[in-house]
C-alpha positions as CSV (number, residue, x, y, z in Angstrom):
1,X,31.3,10.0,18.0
2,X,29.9,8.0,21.2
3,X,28.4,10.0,24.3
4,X,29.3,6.7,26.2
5,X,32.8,5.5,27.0
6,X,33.9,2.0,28.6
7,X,34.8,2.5,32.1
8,X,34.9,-1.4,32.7
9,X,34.3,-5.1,31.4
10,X,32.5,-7.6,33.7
11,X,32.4,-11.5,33.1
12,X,29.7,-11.6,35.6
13,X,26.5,-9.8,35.6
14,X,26.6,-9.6,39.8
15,X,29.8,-8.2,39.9
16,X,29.0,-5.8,37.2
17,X,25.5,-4.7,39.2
18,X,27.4,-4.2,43.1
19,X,29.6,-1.3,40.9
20,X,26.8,0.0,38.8
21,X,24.7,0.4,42.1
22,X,27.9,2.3,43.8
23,X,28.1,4.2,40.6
24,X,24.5,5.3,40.5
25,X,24.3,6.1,44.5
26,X,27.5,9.2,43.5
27,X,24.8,10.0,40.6
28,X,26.7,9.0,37.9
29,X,24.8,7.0,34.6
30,X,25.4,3.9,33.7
31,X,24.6,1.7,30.9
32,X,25.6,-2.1,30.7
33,X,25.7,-3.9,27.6
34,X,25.3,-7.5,27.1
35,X,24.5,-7.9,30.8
36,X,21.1,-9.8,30.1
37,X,23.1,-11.7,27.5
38,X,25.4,-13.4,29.8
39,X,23.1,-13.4,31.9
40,X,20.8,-16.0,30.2
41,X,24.0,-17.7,28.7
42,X,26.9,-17.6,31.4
43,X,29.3,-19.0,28.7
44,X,29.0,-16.7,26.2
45,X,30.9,-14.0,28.4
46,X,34.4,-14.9,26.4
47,X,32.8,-15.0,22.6
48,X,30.7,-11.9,23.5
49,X,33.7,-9.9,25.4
50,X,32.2,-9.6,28.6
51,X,29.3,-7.2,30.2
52,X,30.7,-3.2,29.2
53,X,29.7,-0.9,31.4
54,X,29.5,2.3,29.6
55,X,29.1,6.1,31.4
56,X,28.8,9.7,29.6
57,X,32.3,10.7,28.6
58,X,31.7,14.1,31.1
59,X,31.4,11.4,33.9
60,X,34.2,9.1,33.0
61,X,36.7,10.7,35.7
62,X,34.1,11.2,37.9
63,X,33.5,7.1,37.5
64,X,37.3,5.9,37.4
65,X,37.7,7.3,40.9
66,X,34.8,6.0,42.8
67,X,35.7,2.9,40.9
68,X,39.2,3.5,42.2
69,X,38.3,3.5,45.6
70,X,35.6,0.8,45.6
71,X,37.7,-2.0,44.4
72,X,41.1,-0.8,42.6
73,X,41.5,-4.8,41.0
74,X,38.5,-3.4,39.0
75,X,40.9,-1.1,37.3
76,X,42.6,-3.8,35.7
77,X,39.8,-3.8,33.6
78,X,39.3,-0.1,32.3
79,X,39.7,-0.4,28.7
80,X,41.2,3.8,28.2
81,X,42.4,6.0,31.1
82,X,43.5,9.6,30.3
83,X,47.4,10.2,29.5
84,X,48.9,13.7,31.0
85,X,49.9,15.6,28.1
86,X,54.0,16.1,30.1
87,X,54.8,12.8,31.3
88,X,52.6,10.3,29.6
89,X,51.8,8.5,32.7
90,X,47.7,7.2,33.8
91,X,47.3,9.0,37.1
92,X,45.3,12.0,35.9
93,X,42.5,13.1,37.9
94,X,39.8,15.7,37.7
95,X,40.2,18.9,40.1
96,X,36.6,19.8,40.9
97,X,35.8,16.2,41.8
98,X,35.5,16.8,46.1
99,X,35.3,13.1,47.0
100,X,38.6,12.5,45.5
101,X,40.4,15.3,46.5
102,X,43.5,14.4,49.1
103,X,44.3,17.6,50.6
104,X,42.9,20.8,51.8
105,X,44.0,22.5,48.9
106,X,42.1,20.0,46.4
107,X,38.9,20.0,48.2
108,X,38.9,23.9,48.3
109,X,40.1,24.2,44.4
110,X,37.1,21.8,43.9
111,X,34.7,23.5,45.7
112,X,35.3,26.4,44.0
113,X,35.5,24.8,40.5
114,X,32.3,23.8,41.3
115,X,30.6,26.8,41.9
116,X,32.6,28.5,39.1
117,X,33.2,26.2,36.4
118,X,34.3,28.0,33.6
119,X,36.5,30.4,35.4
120,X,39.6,28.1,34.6
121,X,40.3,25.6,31.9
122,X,42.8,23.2,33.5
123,X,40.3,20.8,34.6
124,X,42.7,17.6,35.5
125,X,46.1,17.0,37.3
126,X,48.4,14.4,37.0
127,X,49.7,12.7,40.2
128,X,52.6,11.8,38.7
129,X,53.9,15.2,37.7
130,X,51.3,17.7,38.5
131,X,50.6,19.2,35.5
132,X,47.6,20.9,35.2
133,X,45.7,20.5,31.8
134,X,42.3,20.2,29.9
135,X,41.6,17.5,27.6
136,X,40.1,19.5,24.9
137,X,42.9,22.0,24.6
């Protein structure tokens, strides 16, 4: 099993360095593949599939949000978002994520996840629904 997962596919390598930059400024890793590829040969993009940029699977929530509110057209190009377990809908976020959080009562739930963070193990919320789950259980 990959450490990396796919947050996003680039057909240019400038577009794809303005998001790794962002990325790497909230201190998330990021690895882009094929970038120096294209890069030499512009029209390969299509027969290679693009520049993947790639982030640890602990930051891949983490990376989908700043994404999210950098440039949501970008999203259009995630290749797998997280399904809530109850309503099978793509809105899941993680709780203990501060920049993200909307309220008062999500930036204080994340602040304290992030102090303690194995004191709970429903990790992620759905937007949709609210259901509060964690992926490995």
């Amino acid at each position: 099993m990959s450490k990396f997962k796919t947050v996003a596919i680039f057909s240019y390598p400038a577009d794809a360095a303005v998001i790794k930059s962002k990325l790497e400024s909230e201190g998330v890793t990021v690895i882009l593949r094929d970038e120096f590829t294209i890069a030499t040969d512009p029209f390969a993009t299509n027969a290679i599939g693009g520049i993947k940029m790639d982030v640890y699977r602990e930051e891949y929530l983490k990376a989908i949000n700043i994404i999210e509110t950098v440039n949501p057209e970008i999203l259009s190009t995630v290749t797998q978002l997280i399904k809530c377990p109850n309503c099978k809908k793509r809105q899941v976020r993680e709780q203990h994520d501060v920049h993200t959080a909307t309220n008062f009562k999500e930036t204080i739930t994340a602040i304290y996840l992030s102090i303690f963070p194995f004191t709970g193990s429903e990790h992620y919320v759905c937007k949709n629904c609210n259901h509060k789950f964690d992926i490995n259980g």
